[in-house]
Backbone and ligand atoms as CSV (ligand in chain L), in Angstrom:
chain,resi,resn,atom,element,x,y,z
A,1,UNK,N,N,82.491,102.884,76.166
A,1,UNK,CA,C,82.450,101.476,75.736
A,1,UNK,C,C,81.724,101.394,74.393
A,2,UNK,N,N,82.438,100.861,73.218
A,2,UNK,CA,C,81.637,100.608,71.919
A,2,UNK,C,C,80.504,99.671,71.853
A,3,UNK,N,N,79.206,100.084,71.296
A,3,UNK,CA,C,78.346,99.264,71.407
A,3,UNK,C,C,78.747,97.877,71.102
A,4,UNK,N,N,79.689,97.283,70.226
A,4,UNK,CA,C,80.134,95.925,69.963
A,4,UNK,C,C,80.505,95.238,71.148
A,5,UNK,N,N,81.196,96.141,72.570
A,5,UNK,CA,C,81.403,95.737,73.489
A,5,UNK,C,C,80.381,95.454,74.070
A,6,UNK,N,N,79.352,96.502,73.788
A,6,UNK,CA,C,78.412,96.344,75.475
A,6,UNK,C,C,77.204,95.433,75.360
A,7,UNK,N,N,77.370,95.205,74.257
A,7,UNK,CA,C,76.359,93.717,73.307
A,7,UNK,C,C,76.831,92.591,73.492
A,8,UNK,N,N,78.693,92.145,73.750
A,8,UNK,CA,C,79.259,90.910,73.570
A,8,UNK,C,C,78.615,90.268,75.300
A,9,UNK,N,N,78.380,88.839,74.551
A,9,UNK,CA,C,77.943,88.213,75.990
A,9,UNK,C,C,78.575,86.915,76.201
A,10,UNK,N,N,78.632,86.452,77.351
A,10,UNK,CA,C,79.237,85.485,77.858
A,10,UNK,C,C,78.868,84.286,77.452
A,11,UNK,N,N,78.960,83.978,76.141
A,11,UNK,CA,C,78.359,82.806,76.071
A,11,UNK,C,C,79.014,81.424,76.460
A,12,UNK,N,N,79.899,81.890,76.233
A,12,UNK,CA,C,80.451,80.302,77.132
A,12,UNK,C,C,79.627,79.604,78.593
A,13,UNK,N,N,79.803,80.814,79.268
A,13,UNK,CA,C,78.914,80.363,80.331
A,13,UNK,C,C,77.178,80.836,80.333
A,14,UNK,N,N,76.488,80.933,79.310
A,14,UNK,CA,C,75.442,81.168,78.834
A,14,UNK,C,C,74.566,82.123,79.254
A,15,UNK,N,N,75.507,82.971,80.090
A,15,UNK,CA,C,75.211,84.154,80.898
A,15,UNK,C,C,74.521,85.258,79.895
A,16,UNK,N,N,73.938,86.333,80.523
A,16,UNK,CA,C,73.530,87.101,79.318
A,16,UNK,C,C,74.036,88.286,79.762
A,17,UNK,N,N,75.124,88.456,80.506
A,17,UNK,CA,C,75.644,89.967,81.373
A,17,UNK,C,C,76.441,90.235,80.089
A,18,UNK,N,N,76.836,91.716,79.716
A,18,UNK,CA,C,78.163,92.091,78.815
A,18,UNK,C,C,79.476,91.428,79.532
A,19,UNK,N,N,80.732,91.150,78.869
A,19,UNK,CA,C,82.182,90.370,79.686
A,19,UNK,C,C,82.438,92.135,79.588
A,20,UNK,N,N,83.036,92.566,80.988
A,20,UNK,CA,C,84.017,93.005,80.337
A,20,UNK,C,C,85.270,92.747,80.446
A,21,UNK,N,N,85.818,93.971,79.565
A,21,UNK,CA,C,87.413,93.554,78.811
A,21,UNK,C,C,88.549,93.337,80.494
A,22,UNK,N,N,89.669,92.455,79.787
A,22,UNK,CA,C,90.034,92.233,81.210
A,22,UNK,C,C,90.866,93.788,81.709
A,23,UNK,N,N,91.177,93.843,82.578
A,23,UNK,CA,C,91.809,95.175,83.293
A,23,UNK,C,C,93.626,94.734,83.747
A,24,UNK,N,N,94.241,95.462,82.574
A,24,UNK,CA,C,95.941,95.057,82.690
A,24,UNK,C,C,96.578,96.580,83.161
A,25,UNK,N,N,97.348,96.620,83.963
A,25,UNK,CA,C,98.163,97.376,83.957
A,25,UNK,C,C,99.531,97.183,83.799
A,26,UNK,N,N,100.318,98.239,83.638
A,26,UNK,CA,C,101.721,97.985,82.893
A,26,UNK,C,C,102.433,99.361,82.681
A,27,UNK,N,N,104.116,98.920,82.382
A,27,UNK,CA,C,104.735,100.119,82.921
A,27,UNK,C,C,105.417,100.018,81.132
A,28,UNK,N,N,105.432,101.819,80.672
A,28,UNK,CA,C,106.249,101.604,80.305
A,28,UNK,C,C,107.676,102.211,80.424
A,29,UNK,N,N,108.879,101.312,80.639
A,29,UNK,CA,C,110.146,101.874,81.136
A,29,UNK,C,C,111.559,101.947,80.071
A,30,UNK,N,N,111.839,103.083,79.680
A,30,UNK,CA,C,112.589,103.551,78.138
A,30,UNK,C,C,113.865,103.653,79.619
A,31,UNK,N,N,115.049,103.351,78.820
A,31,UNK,CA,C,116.370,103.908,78.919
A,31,UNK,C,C,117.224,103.743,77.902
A,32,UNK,N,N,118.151,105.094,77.527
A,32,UNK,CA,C,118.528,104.595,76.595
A,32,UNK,C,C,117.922,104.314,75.108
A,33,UNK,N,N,116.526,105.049,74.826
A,33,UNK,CA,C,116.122,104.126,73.539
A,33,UNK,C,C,115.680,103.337,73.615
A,34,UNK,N,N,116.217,102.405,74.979
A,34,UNK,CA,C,115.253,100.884,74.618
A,34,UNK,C,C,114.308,100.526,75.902
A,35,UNK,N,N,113.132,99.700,75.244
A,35,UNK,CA,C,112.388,99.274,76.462
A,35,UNK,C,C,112.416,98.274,76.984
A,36,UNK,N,N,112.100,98.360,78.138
A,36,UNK,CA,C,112.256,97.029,78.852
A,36,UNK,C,C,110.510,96.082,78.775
A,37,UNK,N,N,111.005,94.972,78.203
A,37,UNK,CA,C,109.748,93.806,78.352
A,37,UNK,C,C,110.260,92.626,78.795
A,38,UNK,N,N,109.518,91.956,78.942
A,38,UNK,CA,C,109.399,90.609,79.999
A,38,UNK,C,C,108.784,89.454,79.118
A,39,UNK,N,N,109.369,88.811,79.398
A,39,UNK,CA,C,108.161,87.332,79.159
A,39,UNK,C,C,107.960,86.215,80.123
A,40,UNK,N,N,106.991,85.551,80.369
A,40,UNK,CA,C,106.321,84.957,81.817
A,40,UNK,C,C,106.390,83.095,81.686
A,41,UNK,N,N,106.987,82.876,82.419
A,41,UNK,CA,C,107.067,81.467,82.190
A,41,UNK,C,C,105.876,81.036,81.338
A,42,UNK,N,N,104.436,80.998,81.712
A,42,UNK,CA,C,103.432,80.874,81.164
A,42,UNK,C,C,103.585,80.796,79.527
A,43,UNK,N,N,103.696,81.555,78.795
A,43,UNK,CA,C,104.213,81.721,77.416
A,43,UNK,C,C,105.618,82.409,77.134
A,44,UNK,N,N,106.511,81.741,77.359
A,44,UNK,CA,C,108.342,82.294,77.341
A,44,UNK,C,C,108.601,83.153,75.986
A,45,UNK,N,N,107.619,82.894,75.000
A,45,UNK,CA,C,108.124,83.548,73.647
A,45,UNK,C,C,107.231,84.864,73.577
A,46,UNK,N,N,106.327,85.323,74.616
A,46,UNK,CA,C,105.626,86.438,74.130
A,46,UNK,C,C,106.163,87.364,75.110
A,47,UNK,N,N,106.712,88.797,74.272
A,47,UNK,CA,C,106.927,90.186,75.434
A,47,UNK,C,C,106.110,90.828,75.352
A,48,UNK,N,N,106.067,91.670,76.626
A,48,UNK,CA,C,105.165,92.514,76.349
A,48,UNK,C,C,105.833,93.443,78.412
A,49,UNK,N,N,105.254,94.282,78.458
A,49,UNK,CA,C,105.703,95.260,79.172
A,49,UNK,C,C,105.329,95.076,80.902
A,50,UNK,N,N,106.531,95.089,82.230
A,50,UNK,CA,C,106.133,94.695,83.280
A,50,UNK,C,C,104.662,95.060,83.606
A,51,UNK,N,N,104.409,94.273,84.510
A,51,UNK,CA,C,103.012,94.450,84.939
A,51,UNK,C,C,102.112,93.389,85.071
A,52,UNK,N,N,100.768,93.644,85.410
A,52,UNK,CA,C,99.638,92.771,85.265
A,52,UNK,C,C,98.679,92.660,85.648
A,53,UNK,N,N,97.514,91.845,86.108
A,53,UNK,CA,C,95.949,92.430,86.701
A,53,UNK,C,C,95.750,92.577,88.101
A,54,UNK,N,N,95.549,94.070,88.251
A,54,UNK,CA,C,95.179,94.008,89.687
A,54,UNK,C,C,94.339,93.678,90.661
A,55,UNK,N,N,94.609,93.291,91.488
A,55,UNK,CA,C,93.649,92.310,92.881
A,55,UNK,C,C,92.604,93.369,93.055
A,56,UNK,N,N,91.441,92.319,93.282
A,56,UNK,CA,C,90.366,93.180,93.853
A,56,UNK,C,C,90.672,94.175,95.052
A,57,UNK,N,N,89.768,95.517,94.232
A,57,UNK,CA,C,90.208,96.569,94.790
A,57,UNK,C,C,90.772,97.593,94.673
A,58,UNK,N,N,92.288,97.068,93.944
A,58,UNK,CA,C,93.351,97.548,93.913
A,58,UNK,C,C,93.169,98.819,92.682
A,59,UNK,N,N,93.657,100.196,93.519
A,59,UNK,CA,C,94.106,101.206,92.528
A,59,UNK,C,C,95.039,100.955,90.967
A,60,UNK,N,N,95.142,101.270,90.049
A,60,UNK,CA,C,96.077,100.819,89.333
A,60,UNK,C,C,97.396,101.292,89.478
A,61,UNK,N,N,97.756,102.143,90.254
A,61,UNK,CA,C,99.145,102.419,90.133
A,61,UNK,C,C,99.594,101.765,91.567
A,62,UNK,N,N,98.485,101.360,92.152
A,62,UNK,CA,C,98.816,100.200,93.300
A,62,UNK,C,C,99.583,98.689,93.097
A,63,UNK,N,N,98.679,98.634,92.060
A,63,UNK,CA,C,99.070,97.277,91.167
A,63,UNK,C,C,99.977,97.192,90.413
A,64,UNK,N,N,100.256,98.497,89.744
A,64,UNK,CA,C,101.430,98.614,88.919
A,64,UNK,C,C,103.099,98.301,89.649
A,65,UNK,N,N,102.498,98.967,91.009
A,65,UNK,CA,C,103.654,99.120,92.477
A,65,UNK,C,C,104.288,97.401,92.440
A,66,UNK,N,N,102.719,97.222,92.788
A,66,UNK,CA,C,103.276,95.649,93.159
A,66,UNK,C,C,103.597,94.553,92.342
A,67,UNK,N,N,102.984,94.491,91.008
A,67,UNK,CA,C,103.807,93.964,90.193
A,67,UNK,C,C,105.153,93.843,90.165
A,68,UNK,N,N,105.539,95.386,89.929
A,68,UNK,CA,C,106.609,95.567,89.486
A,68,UNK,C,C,107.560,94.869,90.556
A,69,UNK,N,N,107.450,94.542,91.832
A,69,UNK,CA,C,108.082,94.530,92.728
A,69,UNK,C,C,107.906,93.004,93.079
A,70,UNK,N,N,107.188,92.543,92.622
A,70,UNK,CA,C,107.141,91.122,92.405
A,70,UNK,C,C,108.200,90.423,90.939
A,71,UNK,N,N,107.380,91.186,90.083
A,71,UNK,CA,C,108.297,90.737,88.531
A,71,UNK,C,C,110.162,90.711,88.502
A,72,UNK,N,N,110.205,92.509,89.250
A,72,UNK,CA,C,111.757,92.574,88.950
A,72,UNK,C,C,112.629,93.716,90.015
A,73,UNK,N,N,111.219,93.225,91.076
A,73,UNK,CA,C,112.172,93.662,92.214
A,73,UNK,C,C,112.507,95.473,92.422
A,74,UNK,N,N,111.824,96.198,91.325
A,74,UNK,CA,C,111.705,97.715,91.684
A,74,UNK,C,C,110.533,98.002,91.756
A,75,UNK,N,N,110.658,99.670,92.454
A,75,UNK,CA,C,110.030,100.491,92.255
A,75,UNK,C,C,109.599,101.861,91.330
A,76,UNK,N,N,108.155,102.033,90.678
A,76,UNK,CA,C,107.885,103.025,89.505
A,76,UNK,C,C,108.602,104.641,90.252
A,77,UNK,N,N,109.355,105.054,89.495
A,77,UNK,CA,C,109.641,106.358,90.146
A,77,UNK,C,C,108.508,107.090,89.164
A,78,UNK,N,N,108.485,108.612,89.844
A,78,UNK,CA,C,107.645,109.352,88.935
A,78,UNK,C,C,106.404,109.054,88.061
A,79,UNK,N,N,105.521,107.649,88.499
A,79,UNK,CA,C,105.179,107.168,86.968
A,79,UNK,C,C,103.978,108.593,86.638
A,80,UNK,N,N,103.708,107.973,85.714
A,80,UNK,CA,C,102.975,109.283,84.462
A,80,UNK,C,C,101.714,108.432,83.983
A,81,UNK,N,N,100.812,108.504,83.756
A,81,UNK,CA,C,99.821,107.988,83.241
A,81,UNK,C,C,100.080,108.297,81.999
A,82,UNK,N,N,100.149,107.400,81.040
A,82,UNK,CA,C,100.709,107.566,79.584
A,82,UNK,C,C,99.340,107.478,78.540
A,83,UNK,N,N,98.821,105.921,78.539
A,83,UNK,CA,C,97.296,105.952,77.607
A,83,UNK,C,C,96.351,104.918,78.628
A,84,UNK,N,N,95.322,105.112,78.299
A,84,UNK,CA,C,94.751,103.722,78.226
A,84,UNK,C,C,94.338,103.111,76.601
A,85,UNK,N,N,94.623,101.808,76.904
A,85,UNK,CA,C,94.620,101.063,75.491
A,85,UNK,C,C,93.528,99.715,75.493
A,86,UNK,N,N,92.700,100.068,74.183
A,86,UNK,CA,C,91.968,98.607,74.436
A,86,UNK,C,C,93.066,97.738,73.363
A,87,UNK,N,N,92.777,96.424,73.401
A,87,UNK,CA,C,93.493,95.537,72.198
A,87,UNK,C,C,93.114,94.074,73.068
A,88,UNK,N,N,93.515,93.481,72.560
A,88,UNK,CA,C,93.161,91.742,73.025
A,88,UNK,C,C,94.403,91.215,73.936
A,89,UNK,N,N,94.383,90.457,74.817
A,89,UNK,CA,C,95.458,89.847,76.038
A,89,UNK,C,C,95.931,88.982,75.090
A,90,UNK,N,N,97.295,89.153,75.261
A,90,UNK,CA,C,98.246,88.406,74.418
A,90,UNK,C,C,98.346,86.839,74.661
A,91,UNK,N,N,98.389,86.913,76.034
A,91,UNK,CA,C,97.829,84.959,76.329
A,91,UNK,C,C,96.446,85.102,76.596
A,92,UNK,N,N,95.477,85.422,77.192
A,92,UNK,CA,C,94.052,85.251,77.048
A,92,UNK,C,C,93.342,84.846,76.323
A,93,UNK,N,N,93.813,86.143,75.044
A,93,UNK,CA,C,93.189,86.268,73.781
A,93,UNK,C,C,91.799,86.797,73.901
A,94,UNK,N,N,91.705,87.510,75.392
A,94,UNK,CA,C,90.230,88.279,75.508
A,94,UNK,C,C,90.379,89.718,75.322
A,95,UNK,N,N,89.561,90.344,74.936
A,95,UNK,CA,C,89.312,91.973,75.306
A,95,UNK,C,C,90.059,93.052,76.346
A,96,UNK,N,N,91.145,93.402,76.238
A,96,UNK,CA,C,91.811,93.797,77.577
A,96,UNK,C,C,92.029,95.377,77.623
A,97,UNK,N,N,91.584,96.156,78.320
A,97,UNK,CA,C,91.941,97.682,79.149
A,97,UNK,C,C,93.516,97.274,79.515
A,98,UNK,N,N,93.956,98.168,78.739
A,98,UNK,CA,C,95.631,98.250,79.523
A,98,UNK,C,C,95.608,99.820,79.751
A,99,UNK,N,N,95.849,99.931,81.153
A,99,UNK,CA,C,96.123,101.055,81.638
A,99,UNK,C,C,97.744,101.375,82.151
A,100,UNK,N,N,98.221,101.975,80.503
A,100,UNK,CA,C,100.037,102.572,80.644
A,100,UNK,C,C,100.541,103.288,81.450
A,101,UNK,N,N,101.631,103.241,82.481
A,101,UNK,CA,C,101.977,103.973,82.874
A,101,UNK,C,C,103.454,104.655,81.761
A,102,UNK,N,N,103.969,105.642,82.279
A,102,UNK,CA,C,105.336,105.415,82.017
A,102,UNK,C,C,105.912,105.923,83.036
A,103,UNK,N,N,107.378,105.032,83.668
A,103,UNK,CA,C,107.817,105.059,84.534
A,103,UNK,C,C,109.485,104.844,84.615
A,104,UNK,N,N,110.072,105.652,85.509
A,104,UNK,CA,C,111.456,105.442,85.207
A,104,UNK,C,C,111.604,104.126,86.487
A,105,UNK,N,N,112.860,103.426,86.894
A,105,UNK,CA,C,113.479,102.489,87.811
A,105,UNK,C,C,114.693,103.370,88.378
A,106,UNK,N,N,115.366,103.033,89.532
A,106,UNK,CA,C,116.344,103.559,89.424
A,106,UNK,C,C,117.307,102.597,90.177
A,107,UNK,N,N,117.150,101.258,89.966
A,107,UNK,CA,C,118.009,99.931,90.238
A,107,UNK,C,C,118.339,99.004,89.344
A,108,UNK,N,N,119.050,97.764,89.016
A,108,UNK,CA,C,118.805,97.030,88.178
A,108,UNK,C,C,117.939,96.072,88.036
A,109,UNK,N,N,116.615,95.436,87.424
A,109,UNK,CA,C,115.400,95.043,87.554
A,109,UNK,C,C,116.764,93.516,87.557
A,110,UNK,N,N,115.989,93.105,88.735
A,110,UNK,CA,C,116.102,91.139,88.711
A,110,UNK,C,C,114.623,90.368,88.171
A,111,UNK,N,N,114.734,89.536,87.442
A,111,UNK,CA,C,113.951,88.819,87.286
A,111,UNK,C,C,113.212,88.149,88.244
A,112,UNK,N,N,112.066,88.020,88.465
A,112,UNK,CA,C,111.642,86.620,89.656
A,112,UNK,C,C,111.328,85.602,89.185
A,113,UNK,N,N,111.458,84.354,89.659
A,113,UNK,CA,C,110.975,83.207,89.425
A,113,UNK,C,C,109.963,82.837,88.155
A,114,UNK,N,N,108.669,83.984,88.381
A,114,UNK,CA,C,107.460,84.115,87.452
A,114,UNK,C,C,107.954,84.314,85.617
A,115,UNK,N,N,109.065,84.912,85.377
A,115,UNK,CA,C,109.733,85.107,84.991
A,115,UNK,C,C,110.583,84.378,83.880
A,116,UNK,N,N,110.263,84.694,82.178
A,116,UNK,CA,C,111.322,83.595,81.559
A,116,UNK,C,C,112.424,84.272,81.156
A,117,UNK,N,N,112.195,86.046,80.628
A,117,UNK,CA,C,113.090,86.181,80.623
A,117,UNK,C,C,112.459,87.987,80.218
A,118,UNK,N,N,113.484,88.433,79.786
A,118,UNK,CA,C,113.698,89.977,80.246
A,118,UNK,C,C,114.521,90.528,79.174
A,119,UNK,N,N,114.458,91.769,78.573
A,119,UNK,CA,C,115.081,92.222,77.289
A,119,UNK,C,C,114.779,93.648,77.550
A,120,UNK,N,N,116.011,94.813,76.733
A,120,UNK,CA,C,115.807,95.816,76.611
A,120,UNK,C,C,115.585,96.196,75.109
A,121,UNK,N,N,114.920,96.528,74.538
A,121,UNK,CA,C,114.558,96.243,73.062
A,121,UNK,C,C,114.559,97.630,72.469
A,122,UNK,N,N,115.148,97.489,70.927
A,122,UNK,CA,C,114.617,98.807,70.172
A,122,UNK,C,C,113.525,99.217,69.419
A,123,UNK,N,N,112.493,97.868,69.468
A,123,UNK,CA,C,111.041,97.767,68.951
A,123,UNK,C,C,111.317,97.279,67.435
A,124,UNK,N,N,112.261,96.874,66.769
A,124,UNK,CA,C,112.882,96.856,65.644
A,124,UNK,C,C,113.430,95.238,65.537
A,125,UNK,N,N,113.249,94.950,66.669
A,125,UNK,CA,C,114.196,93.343,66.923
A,125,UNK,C,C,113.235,91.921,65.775
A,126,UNK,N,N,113.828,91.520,64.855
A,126,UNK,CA,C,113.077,90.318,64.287
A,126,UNK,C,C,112.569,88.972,64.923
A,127,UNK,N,N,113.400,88.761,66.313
A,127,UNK,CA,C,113.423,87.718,66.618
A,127,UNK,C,C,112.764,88.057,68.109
A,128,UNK,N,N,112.091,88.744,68.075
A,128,UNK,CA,C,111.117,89.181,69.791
A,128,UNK,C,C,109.482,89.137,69.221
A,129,UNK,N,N,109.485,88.390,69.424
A,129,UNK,CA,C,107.749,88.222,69.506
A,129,UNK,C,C,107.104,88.778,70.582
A,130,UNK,N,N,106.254,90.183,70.010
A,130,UNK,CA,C,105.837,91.321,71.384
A,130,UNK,C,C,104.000,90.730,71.164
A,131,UNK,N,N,103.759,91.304,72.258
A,131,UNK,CA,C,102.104,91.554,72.062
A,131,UNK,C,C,101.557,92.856,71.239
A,132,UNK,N,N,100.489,92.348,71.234
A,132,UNK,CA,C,99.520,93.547,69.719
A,132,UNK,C,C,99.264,94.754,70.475
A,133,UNK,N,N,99.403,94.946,72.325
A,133,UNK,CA,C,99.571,95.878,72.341
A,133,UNK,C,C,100.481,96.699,72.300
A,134,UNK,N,N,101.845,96.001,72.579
A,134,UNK,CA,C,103.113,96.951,72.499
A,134,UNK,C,C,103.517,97.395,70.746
A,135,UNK,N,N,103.046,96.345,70.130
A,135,UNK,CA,C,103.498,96.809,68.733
A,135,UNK,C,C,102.213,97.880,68.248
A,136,UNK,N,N,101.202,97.358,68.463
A,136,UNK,CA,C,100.492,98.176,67.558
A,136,UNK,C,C,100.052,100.159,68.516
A,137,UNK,N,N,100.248,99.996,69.846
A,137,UNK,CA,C,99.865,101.000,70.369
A,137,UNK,C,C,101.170,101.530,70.755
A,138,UNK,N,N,101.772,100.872,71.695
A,138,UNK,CA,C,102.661,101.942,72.709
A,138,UNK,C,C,103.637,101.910,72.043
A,139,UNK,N,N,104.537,101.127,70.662
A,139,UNK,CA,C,105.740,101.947,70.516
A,139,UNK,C,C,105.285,103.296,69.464
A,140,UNK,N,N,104.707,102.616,68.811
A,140,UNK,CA,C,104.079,103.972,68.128
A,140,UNK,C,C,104.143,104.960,68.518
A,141,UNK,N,N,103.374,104.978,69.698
A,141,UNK,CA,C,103.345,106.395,70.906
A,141,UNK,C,C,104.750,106.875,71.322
A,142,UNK,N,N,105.421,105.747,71.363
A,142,UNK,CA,C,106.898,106.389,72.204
A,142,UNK,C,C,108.069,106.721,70.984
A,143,UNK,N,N,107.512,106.341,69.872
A,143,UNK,CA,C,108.240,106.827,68.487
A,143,UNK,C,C,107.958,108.822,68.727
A,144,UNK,N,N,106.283,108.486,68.428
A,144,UNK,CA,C,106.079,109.913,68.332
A,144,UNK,C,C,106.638,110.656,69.234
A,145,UNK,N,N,107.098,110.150,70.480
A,145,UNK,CA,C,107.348,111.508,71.774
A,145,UNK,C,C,108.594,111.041,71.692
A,146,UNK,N,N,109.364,110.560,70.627
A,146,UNK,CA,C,110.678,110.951,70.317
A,146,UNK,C,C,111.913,110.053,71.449
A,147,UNK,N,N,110.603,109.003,72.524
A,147,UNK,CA,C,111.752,108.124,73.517
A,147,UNK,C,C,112.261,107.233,72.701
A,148,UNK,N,N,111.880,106.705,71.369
A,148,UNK,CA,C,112.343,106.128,71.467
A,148,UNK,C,C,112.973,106.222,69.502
A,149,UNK,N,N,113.774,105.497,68.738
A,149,UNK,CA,C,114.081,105.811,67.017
A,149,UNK,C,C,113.315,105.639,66.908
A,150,UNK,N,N,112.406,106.043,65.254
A,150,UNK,CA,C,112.030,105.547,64.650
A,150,UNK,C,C,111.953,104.154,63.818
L,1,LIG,N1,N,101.643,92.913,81.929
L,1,LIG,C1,C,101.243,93.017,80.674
L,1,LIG,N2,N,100.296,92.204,80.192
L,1,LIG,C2,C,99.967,92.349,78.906
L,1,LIG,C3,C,100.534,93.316,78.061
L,1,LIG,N3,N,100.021,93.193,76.822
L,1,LIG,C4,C,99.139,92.168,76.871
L,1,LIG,O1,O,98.478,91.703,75.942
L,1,LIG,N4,N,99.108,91.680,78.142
L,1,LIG,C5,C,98.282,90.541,78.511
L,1,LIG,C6,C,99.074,89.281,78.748
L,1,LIG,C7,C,98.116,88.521,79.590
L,1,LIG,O2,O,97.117,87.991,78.722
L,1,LIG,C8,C,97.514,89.621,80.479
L,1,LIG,C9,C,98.303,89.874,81.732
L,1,LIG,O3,O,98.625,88.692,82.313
L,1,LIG,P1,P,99.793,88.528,83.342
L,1,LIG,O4,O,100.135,87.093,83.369
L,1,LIG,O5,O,100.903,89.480,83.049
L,1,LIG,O6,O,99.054,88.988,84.674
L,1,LIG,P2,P,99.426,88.646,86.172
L,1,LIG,O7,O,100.879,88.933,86.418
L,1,LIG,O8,O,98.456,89.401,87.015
L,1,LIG,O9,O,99.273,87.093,86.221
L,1,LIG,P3,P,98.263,86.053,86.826
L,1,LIG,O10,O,97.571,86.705,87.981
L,1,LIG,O11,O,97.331,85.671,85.700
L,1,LIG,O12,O,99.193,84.938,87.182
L,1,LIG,O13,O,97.580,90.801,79.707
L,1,LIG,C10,C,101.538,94.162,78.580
L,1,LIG,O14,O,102.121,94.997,77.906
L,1,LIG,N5,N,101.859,93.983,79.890
């Protein structure tokens, strides 16, 4: 944890504990070149990769399970622990641990309800507004290991 972190305090609620960053998990799932992201009724114009915070307790590839199976109705085959990433929550706008998986499907993901909408993307798209972590960390990463063009 960077000392900038372990200094930041809650001031909103005038607490003097460190916040910490929130805890996201998330899959990432390539076919084809392209990835699959989501966007959440909550904010319909922001993607960013299935997943989300797990319930007290919960393992992360527990959470990753059940997300996924909430969001779009599969299951992670094989997943892989890919990075962990700090960067800021795209609707929050707080401090967030994203812990990547990468993971294949082997059905067609349905949307659920929670759900605005769903895209397979080449990271290249003008008109997809992603989060700062998929642009600035994980396609990068999946450029370099060649899943996905340059
Ligand atoms: N799932 C996911 N969340 C991400 C990514 N990048 C990113 O900034 N986030 C942010 C968006 C939100 O601020 C937060 C996750 O919120 P969420 O709404 O997906 O979580 P959740 O399904 O558990 O929803 P809820 O309990 O708040 O209803 O993390 C990402 O790639 N995947």
């Amino acid at each position: 944890m960077s000392q900038e972190r372990a200094t930041q305090v809650d001031r909103a609620s005038g607490g003097e504990e460190p916040q910490e960053p929130l805890a996201v998990v998330a899959a990432a799932i390539v076919q084809h070149g392209r990835l699959l992201v989501v966007s959440k009724q909550a904010a319909p114009e922001v993607f960013y990769l299935p997943g989300g915070k797990p319930d007290p307790g919960e393992e992360p590839l527990q959470a990753l399970c059940r997300e996924l199976d909430e969001e779009l109705g599969v299951e992670p085959r094989e997943p892989r622990l890919l990075a962990r990433v700090e960067s800021v929550a795209a609707l929050e706008k707080v401090p967030m641990h994203l812990t990547l998986f990468e993971a294949r499907i082997d059905r067609l993901p349905r949307p659920a309800a929670e759900l605005a909408d769903m895209q397979w993307i080449s990271g290249h798209e003008r008109d997809v507004r992603l989060a700062p972590a998929v642009t600035d960390h994980l396609l990068p990463m999946l450029r370099q290991r060649g899943s996905m063009a340059l």
